[in-house]
Structures are given as C-alpha cells and as structure tokens.
N, C-alpha and C positions, 0 to 999 in steps of 0.2 A: 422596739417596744414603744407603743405610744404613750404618755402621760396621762394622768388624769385631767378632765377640765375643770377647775375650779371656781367657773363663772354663778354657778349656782345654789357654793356654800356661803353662809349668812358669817362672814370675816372679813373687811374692807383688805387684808392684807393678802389674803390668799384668792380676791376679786384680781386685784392689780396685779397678784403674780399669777397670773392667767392671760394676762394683757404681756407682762413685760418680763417675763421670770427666765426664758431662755438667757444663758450669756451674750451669745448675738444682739437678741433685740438692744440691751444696754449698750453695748458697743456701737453698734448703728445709730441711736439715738445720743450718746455721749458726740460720734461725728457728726453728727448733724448742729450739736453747740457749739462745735469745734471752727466749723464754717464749710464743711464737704457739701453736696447736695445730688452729685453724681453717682449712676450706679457704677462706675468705673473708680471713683475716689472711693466707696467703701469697700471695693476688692482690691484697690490698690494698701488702702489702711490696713485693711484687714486680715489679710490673705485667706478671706472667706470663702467656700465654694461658691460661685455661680448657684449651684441650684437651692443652697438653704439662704443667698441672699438674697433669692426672687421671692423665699417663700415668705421669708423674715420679713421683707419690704410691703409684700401685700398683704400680710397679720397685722401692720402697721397702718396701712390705710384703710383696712376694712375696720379695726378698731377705732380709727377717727385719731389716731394719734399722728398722724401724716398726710398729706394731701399732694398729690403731683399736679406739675405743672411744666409744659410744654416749652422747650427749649430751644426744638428744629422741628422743621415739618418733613426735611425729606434727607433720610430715613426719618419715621416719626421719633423723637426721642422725648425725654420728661427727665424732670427732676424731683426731688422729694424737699418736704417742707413742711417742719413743726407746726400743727395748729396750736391752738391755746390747750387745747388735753396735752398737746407734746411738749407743749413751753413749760407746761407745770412739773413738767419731771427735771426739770432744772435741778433743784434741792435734791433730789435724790441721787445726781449723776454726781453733784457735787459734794455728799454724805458720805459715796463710793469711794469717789476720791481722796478725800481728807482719811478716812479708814483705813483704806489702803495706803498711804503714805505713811501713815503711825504706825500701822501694826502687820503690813507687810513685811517680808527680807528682801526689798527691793534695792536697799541703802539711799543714796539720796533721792529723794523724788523726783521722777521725770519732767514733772510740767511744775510750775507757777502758774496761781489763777491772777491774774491783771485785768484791772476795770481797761474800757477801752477806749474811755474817755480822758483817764488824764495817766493811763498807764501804769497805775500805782498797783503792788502788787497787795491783794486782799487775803484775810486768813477767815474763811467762814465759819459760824459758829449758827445752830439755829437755837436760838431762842422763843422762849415763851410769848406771845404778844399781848398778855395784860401786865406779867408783871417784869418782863426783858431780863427774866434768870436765865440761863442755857440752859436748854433738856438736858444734857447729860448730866447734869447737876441735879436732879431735881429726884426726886421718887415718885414714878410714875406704877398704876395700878391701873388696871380698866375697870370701869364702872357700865356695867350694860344699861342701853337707854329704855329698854322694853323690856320688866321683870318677867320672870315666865309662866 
C-alpha cells in the first residue's frame, strides 16, 4: 500500500514529513551525522534492505537533502553527503534522540552526544531565539500567517 504524498498540503510539518517521514530516511540521515557516507556503512548500520536503501538514498538526493560524490572510478562508486537542506535536520535528529532517551524503555542511553572539538559531552535543549526560554517550557499555539 502506498502512502499519501503530502507535498501539496498547506502544513510545513506534513511538507517535511514527505521528504523525511519514512523511518529509514531518519536513520540514513541520523548516519550520515554520525560520520558514515558509504552505501555499504548504512546496510552495514542498518541491516536495511539493499533495495529500500537505493530507494531511500535517491528520495534523498532527488529532494536535495543529499548530494553524491565520487569515490573510485573503476567500478564507478560514490558516496552521499548532507547538503545544507540536510545539515538542517541536525536539530531534529538530535530532538529524536534526547526523546527517545527520556521517554523510551531503552534503560541507559546508547550514545552520548560530545562536541568534537574539546570532547565535552553536551545536553541539548532548543530554545527560543529572542527570549532563550526552552520550547518545551513555553505554550505554544499556532497563529496562521494568512487569515482565510
């Protein structure tokens, strides 16, 4: 059964999970912050099929969230690589994570996120950027920008 495509409802959330709503795609894109870039390293991560990670791989480049690049020329091979559409799913990869560390039954959390510059391990929180309260603090409503 195929899904609906959501590219054409007027919901920035239901736009993006049209782009990125499969489980795969996140997981793909989570290794790729990880530092993978092979298609061997995300069936190795993964234990993905072969054929939903060809398909998964090129939803990702044809969305612009991904961009390959040539690694050997014989066999021809490539590797994959965040553009700035894909860099910007950072916060999100990283929202997944902190959520599922709280409110999974994982018991202790698998990973630590550590900067990589002086190795210190970071606890992320996103905050607001006028007045630096954390959103989950805050009471959030939507306000539509175009009454109807």
């Amino acid at each position: 059964m195929r899904r609906r495509r959501l590219a054409d409802v007027n919901c920035s959330v239901a736009r993006a999970l049209d782009v990125v709503g499969d489980p795969w795609t996140l997981l793909i894109v989570r290794d790729l912050f990880w530092g993978r870039h092979r298609f061997n390293e995300f069936q190795d991560s993964l234990g993905i099929p072969r054929n939903t990670l060809t398909a998964r791989l090129a939803a990702l480049v044809d969305a612009g969230v991904l961009e390959t690049r040539p690694y050997q020329e014989s066999p021809p091979r490539h590797e994959y690589h965040l553009t700035d559409k894909g860099r910007a799913l950072g916060p999100v990869v990283i929202s997944l994570l902190t959520w599922g560390d709280e409110w999974s039954d994982i018991g202790e959390p698998p990973v630590e996120l550590v900067d990589r510059s002086d190795e210190h391990v970071i606890d992320p929180v996103m905050v607001d950027r006028v007045t630096d309260r954390p959103v989950a603090e805050l009471q959030l409503r939507p306000r539509h920008r175009h009454p109807a």
